[in-house]
Structures are given as structure tokens and as C-alpha cells.
NUNUPA-874901 format. One record per residue (C-alpha): residue number from 0; residue in three letters; x, y negated, z negated. Coordinates in Angstrom, 3 decimals. Example, Ala and Ser with C-alpha at 12.3 -4.5 7.8 and 13.67 -1.06 7.14 Angstrom:
REM NUNUPA-874901
SITE   n res       px       py       pz
SITE   0 ALA   12.300    4.500   -7.800
SITE   1 SER   13.670    1.060   -7.140
END
This chain:
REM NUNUPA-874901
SITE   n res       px       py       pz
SITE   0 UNK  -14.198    3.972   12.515
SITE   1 UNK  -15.853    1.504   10.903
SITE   2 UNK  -14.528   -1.772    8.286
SITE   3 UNK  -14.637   -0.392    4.745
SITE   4 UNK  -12.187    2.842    5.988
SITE   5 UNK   -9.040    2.353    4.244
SITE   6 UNK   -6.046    4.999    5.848
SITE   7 UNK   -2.521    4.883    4.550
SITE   8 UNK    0.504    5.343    6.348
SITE   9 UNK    4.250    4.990    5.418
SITE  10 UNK    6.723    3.441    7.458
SITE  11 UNK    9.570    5.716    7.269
SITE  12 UNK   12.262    5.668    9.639
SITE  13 UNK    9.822    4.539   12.023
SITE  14 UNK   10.078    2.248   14.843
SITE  15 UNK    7.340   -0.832   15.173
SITE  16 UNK    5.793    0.900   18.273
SITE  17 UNK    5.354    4.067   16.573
SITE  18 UNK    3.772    2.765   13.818
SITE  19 UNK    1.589   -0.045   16.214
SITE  20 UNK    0.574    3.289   18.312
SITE  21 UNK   -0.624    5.201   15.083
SITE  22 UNK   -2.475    2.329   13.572
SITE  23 UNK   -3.867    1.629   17.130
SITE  24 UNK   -5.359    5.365   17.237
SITE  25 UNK   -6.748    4.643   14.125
SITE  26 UNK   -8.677    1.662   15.033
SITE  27 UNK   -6.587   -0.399   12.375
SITE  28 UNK   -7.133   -4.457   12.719
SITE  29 UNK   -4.799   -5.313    9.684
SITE  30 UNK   -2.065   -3.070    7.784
SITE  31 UNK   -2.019   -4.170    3.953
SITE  32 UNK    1.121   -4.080    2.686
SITE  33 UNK    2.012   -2.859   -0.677
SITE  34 UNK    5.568   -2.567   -1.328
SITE  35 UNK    6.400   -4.589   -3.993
SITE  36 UNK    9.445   -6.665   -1.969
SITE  37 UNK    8.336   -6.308    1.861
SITE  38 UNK   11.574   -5.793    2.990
SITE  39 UNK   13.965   -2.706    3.917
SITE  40 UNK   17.674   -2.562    4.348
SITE  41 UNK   17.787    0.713    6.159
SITE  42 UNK   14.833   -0.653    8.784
SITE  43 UNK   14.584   -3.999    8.772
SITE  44 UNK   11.717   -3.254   11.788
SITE  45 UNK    9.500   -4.001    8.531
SITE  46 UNK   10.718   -6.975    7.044
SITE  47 UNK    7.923   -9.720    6.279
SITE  48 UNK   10.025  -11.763    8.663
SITE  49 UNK    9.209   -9.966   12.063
SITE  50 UNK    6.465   -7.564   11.292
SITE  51 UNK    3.869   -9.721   10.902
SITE  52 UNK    4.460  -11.195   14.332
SITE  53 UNK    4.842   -7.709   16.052
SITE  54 UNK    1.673   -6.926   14.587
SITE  55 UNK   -0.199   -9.627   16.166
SITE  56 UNK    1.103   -9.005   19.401
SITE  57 UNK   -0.390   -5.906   19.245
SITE  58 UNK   -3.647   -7.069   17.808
SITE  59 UNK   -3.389   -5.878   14.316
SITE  60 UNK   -3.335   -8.735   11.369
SITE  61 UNK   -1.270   -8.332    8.242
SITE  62 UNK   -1.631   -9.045    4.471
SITE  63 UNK    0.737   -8.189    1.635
SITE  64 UNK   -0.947   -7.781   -1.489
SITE  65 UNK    2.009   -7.923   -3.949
SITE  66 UNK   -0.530   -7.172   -7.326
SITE  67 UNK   -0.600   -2.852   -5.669
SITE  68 UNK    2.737   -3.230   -5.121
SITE  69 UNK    4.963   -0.072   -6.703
SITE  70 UNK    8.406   -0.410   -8.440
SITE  71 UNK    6.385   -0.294  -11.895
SITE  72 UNK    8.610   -0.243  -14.718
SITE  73 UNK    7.413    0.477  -18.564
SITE  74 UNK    7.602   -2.298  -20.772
SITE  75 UNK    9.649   -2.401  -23.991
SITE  76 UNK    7.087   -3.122  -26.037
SITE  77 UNK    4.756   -0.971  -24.290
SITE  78 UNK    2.399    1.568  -26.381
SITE  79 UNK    2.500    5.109  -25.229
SITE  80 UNK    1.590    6.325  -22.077
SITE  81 UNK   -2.309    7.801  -21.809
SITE  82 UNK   -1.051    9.186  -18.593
SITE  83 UNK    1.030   11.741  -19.462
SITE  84 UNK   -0.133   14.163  -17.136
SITE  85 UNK    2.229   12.225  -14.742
SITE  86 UNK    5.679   13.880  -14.807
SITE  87 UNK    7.513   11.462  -13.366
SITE  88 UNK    7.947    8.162  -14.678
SITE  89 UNK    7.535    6.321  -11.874
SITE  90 UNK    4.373    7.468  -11.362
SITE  91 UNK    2.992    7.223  -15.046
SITE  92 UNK    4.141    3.119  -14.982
SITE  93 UNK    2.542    2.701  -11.876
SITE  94 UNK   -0.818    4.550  -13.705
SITE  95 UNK   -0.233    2.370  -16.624
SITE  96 UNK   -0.266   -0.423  -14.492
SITE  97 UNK   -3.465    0.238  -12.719
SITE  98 UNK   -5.339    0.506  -15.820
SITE  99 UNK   -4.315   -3.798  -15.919
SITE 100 UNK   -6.393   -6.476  -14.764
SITE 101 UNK   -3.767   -7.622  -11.991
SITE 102 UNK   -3.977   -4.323  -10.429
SITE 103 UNK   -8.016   -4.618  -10.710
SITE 104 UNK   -7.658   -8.148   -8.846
SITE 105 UNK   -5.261   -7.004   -5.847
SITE 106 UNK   -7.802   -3.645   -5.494
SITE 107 UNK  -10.797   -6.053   -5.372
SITE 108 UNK   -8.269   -8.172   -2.591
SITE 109 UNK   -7.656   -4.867   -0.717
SITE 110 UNK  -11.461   -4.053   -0.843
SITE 111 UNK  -12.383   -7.568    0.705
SITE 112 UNK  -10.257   -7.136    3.763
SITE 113 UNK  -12.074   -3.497    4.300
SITE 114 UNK  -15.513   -5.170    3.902
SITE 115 UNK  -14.367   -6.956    7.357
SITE 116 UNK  -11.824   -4.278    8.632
SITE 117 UNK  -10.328   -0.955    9.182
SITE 118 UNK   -7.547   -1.081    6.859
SITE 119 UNK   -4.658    0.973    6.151
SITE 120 UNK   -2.369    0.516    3.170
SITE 121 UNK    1.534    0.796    3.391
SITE 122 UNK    4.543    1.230    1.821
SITE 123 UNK    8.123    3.150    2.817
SITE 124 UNK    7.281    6.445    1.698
SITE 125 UNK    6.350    9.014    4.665
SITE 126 UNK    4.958   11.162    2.294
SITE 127 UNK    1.808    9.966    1.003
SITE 128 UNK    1.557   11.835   -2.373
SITE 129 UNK    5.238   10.851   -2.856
SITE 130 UNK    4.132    7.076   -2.915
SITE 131 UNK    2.006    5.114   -5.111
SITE 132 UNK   -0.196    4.956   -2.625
SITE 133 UNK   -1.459    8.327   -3.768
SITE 134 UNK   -2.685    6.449   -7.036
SITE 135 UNK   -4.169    3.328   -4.916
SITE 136 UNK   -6.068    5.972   -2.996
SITE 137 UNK   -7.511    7.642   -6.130
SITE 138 UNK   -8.664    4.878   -7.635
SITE 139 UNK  -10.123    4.098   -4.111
SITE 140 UNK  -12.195    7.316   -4.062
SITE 141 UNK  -12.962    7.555   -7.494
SITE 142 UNK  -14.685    3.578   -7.549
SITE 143 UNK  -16.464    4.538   -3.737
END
């Protein structure tokens, strides 16, 4: 593969070397993280406090861009929802939220480190259309 390929992957239940031997076979050089708080209590593998280094020693860099990060909520104030074709909320706040210029600034961060390498995007979620890294990737697809 070649830099401007963005995969995505979710960490799961994982363990560091499964993950390392996936993004390996993938050609990954850095893993973009995009959980809102990098850090699990049920696998702590993936905390920002030891991944980054087990990355390295296996070659692959690391970034957390915080701005794609999930855990959207809706705003008090906030006018209706254009996104309504969302049925669950926590998808239609994390829609709402990409149509924000914070959201435009981490995709333009994400698209920098793909001008210079094979990316892939995570967060916890296995399932990639179960993760808002379904919407990331749409809006990935949809701008080329």
C-alpha cells in the first residue's frame, strides 16, 4: 500500500501483538488514535501510557487526534438534529459534530499523516460500523 490509505481497526479484546501483527500486514507506519480518552479499563494493553512505546518497538508511530474522537454528546442548547436518519443518538451527535469546524481541523490532521503514511484509525469498537469510525470513514470517501 501506499501513504494516503487510511484502514481502521478496533482494538477489542485484543492483545498488542495481535493488533502490531494486523497493522504490520497492512503495511501500517502509524495507528491514529481516536477515542476520545485513550485509555481502557478492561485492556489497559491500549492505554496512551504503554502503547505508544509498544508501537515503536515494532516500527509503527502513533498519534491521537482527540478533535475525531467519539463520546459526542448533544448540547442543551443545541438546534435540531439534520441527521435524523441516524437512529441512535450516539451516532446522530457524533454526525452533528462532524458538520463543526473542530472535526474539519482533526480530519485535515488525520489527512496530513496519510499524505506521509499508511494510516489506520482506531478506537475500541471491533465492529467497524458499530464505531464512529464508520462516520470518519464516510466523510473520508465522500471528500477523496
Amino acid at each position: 500500500m501506499t501513504a494516503n490509505t487510511i484502514y481502521t481497526i478496533g482494538h477489542s479484546t485484543r492483545s498488542v501483538a495481535e493488533l502490531v501483527a494486523l497493522l504490520r500486514e497492512a503495511a501500517v507506519g502509524l495507528l491514529v488514535d481516536l477515542r476520545s480518552v485513550p485509555r481502557s479499563r478492561t485492556n489497559p494493553q491500549f492505554n496512551t501510557d504503554t502503547l505508544p512505546q509498544d508501537l515503536a518497538e515494532a516500527g509503527i508511530g502513533y498519534r491521537h487526534i482527540r478533535a475525531l474522537g467519539g463520546l459526542r454528546h448533544k448540547l442543551k442548547d443545541a438546534p435540531p438534529s439534520p441527521n435524523t436518519l441516524w437512529r441512535s443518538d450516539p451516532f446522530r451527535n457524533y454526525a452533528d459534530y462532524a458538520m463543526t469546524e473542530p472535526f474539519r481541523e482533526g480530519l485535515a490532521e488525520l489527512r496530513g499523516h496519510a499524505e506521509d503514511h499508511v494510516c489506520a484509525i482506531m478506537c475500541a469498537e471491533a465492529v467497524w460500523w458499530r464505531c464512529h469510525r464508520r462516520i470518519v470513514a464516510d466523510y473520508l470517501l465522500a471528500e477523496g
